[in-house]
N, C-alpha and C positions, 0 to 999 in steps of 0.2 A: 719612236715609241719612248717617251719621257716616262719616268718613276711614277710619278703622281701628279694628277691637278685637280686642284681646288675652284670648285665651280660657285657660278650665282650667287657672288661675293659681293662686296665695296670694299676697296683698297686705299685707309691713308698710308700711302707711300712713305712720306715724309721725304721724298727726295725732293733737293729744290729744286731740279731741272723739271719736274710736273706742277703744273703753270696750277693756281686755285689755293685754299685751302688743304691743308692737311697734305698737298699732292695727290689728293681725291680721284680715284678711279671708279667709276660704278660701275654696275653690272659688269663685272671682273673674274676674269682667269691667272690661273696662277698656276706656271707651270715647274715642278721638281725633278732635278735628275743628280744622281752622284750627290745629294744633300746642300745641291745649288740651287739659287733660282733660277732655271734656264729662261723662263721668259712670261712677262706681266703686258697683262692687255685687256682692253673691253672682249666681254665674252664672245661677239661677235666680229672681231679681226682676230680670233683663235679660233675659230671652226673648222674642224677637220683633224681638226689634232688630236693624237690618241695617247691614252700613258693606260700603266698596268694597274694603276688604282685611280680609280674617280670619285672625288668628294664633296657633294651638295653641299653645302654649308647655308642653304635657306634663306641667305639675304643678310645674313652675319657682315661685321666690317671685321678685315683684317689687318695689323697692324706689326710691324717690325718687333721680336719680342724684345721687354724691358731692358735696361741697362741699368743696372746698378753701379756707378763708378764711383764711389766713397761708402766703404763701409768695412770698419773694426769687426769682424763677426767674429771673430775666434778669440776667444780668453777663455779664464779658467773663472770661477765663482760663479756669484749673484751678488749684485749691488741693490736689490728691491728695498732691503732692509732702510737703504739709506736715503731713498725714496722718501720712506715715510719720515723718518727723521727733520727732513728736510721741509714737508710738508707741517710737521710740529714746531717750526721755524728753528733748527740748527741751519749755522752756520756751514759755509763749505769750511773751514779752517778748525772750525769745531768738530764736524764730520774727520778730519782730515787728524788730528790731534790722538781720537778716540781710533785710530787704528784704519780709516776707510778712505773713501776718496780711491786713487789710482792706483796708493799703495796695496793697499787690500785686492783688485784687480793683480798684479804683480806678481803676488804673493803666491796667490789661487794658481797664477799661469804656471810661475814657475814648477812648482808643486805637481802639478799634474803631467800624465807621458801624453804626448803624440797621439796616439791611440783616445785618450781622454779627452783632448781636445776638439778631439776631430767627432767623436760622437757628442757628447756638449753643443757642437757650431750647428749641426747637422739639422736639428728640427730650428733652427733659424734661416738657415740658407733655404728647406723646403718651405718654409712660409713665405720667403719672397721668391719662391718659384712658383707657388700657387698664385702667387698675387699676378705672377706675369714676365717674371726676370727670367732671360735667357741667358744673361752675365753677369758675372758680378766683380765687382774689384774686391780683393780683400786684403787690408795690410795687417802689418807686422804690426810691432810698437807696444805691445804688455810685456814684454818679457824684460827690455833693460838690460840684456847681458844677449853676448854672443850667441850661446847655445840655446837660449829659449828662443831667442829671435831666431834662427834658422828654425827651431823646431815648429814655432807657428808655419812660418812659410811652407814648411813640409805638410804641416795640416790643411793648410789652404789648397794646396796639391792634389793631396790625399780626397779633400771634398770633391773637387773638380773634376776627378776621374773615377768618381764610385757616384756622383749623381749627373742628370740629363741636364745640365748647366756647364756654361765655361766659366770657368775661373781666372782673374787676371790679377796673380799676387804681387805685393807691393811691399817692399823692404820701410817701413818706416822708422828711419836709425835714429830719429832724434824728436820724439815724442815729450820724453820727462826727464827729471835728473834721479836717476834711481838714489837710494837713502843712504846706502852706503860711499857714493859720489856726491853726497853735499858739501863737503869740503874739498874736494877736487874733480871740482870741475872739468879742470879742463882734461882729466884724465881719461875724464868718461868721452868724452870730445873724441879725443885722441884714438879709444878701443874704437869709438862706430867708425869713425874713417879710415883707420889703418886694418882694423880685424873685421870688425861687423860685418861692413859692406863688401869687399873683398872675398871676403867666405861666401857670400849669398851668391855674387857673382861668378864666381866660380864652380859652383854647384849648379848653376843655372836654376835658383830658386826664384827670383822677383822678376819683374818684368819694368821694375819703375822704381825710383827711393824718393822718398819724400821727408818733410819735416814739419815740426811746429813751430814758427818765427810768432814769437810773442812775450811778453815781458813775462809770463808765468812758466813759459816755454824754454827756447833759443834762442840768441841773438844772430843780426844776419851777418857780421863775421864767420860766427861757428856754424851759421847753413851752408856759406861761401865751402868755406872747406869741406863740405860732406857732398856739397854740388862738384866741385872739382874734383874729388874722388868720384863719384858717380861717371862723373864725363871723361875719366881716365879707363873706367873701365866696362864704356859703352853702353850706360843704361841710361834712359831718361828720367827727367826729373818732373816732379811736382810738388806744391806745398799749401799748407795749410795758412793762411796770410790773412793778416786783416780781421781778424774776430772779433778781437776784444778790446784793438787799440790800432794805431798806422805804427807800422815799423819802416815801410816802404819794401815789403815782405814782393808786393806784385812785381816792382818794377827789375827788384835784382831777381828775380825769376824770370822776368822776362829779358832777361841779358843773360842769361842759359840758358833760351828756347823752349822754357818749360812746356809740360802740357796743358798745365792748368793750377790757375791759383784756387784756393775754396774757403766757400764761408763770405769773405769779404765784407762783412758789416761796413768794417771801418775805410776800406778802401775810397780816397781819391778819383779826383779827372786824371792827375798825370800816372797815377799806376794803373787806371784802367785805359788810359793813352797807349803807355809802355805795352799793355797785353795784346791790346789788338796790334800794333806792328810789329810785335813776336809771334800771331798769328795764335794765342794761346785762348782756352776754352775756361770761360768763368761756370766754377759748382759750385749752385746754389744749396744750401742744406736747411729746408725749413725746418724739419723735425728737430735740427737743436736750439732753432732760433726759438722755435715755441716749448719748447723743455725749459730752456734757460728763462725764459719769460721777458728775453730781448723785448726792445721796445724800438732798436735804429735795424732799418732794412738793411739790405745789402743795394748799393745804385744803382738800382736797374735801369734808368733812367738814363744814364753814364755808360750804360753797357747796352744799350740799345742807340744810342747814339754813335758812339765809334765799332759797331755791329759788332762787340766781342758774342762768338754764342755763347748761349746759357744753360749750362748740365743740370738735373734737377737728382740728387739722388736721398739716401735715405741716413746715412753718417751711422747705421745700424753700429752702437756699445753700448756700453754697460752704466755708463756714466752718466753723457747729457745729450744721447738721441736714443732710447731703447723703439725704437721705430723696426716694424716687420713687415709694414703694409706702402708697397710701393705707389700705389692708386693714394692713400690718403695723401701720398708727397707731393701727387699733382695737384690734389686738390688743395693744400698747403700752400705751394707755389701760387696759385691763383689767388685766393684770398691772404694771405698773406704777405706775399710778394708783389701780384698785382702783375702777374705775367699771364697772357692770352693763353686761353686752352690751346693754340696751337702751339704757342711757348712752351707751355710745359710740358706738353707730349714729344716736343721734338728734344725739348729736353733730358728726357730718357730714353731718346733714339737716337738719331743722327748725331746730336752734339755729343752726348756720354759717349758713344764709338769715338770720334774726333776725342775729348777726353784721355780716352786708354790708348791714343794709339792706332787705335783700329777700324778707322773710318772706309780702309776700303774693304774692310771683311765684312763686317755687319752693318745696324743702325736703321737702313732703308728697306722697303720692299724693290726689290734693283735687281735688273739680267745683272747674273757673276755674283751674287754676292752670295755668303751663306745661307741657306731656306731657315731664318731663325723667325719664326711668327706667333703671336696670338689671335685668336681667333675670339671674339669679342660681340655678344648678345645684345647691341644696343641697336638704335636707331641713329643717332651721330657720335664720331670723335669724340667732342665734346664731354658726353656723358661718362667719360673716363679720369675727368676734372670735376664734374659735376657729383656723384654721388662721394657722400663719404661714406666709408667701408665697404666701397664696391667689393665682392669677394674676387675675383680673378675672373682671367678670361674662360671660356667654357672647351677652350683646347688648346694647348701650348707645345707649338712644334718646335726641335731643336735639328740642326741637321737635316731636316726633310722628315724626319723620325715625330710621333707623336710622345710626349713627354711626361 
């Protein structure tokens, strides 16, 4: 007697070991117990089987629910102002001069309590749960000092156990050089790897640290160092690599096992060499490539060839992806990246779990894994790449639980 199953379905899997597209199951059952998948099957080798709730879903497809694994959601302000600014043709430096840019972000975080933040992030985080998101990663990196950076992570927390979403927070110690460390540099260095990252870790606040390796950023000396502190005190790494320039951001990542490089405009053959023999997950982020009005893709091309996977997420801040809509990312991904609808969908399944780490928890519709699904109105997969503004699925389960 299972919890629940979900009847007279189509299931993309998305697991590779289900031979087709999508891992395509039709006419499909899906069984829940204790908030697992107990067991996926044509609805006819499940007959006989009973659970305490039984649910038609009409020929619905259902699919692993979303993965958000890159996105800033928590700061303090609004940056719309500088939107328009922007669109009046000001300069980022100009923006940047008059008080805005990162700083102004910064500002706002510090400024505001935990409590603030955490209701601020909240109609953000339910917008990409309506879209479809069962996870989401969310780092650190506005605050610039110690204490706000613990206090974000504690908001991201705070999100993750007061809404039907998981949470997987991310320490990002080395984002920007705060204003009052422009002349010493290397001090500010010094606080995220000896104080920053230490405290978070010991609090058991992050689950991962990451950086910005970019000329406007970090050098990959000073990521070297925040990466050896990380792996001193057992957390994994990731990084933001390749944006806006080659640092060779992927391949010293990939000599600390990272999870995942992201962004990667400018990334190389040999750092996307380096990533697939360190077995790492490339995250694509159209939402900023089309905000920033990029015009060099990320090499997909390069990453389909040495089979690094492809994460597809949404870089949700305040800056240069204000993106809420996890469905437009796929259809992002397609047209503009030129990744297959089954690319991008797996892209906010399977690979984003591989991503965070958690590839045998979630990601798949899979016996043993978490019951994390949506439940989606269409006629193919597909159509989940195809419209723009799809609004979300028309049932979003977390845990076995409807959400």
């Amino acid at each position: 007697m299972w919890d629940r199953i979900l009847v007279n379905c189509n299931i993309a899997t998305m697991d590779p070991s289900v031979q087709g597209p999508f891992g395509a199951v039709e006419d499909a059952m899906i069984a829940i117990d204790s908030g697992r998948i107990a067991r996926v099957g044509r609805r006819i080798e499940m007959a006989g089987f009973q659970a305490k709730q039984v649910d038609n879903l009409g020929g619905a497809w259902v699919t692993p629910g979303l993965i958000d694994c890159h996105t800033h959601l928590v700061f303090g302000g609004n940056r719309a102002h500088e939107y328009e600014m922007r669109l009046q043709g000001a300069t980022y430096e100009e923006i940047a001069k008059a008080g805005g840019g990162i700083v102004s972000t910064v500002a706002a975080t510090r400024g505001a309590s935990e409590a603030e933040l955490v209701e601020a992030a909240r109609p953000r985080l339910q917008a990409l749960m309506k879209g479809g998101v069962t996870t989401a990663e969310i780092k650190s990196g506005y605050g610039l000092d110690t204490e706000t950076e613990l206090k974000l992570l504690r908001a991201a927390r705070a999100l993750g156990e007061s809404e039907k979403v998981r949470v997987s927070p991310t320490l990002l110690a080395l984002h920007a050089l705060p204003p009052e460390y422009r002349e010493r540099r290397d001090d500010f260095v010094r606080i995220a790897v000896e104080e920053m990252l230490p405290a978070a870790a010991n609090e058991g606040l992050a689950t991962a640290v990451d950086a910005f390796a970019e000329g406007i950023g970090f050098t990959i000396d000073e990521v070297r160092a925040l990466f050896d502190a990380a792996k001193a005190n057992g957390l994994p790494v990731k990084l933001h690599a390749e944006q806006l320039s080659n640092l060779g951001g992927t391949a010293m990542a990939a000599s600390y096992g990272a999870l995942s490089a992201d962004h990667l405009e400018h990334a190389d053959e040999a750092g996307i060499a380096a990533m697939a023999q360190a077995g790492m997950v490339a995250v694509l982020l159209p939402g900023a490539f089309y905000a920033l009005r990029e015009t060099k893709a990320p090499p997909v091309d390069l990453l389909r060839k040495y089979k690094v996977p492809m994460a597809v997420a949404t870089d949700c801040n305040p800056g240069t992806s204000p993106v809420l809509s996890p469905t437009l990312m796929l259809n992002m991904a397609t047209t503009l990246f030129r990744l297959t609808p089954e690319e991008a969908l797996a892209g906010m399944t399977v690979h984003a779990a591989k991503a965070l780490g958690l590839a045998d928890e979630i990601g798949t519709v899979s016996a043993g894994k978490a019951a994390d699904l949506c439940v989606w109105r269409v006629n193919r997969p597909a159509e989940l790449c195809y419209w723009i503004g799809l609004p979300g699925p028309e049932r979003r389960i977390v845990a076995g639980e409807d959400a």
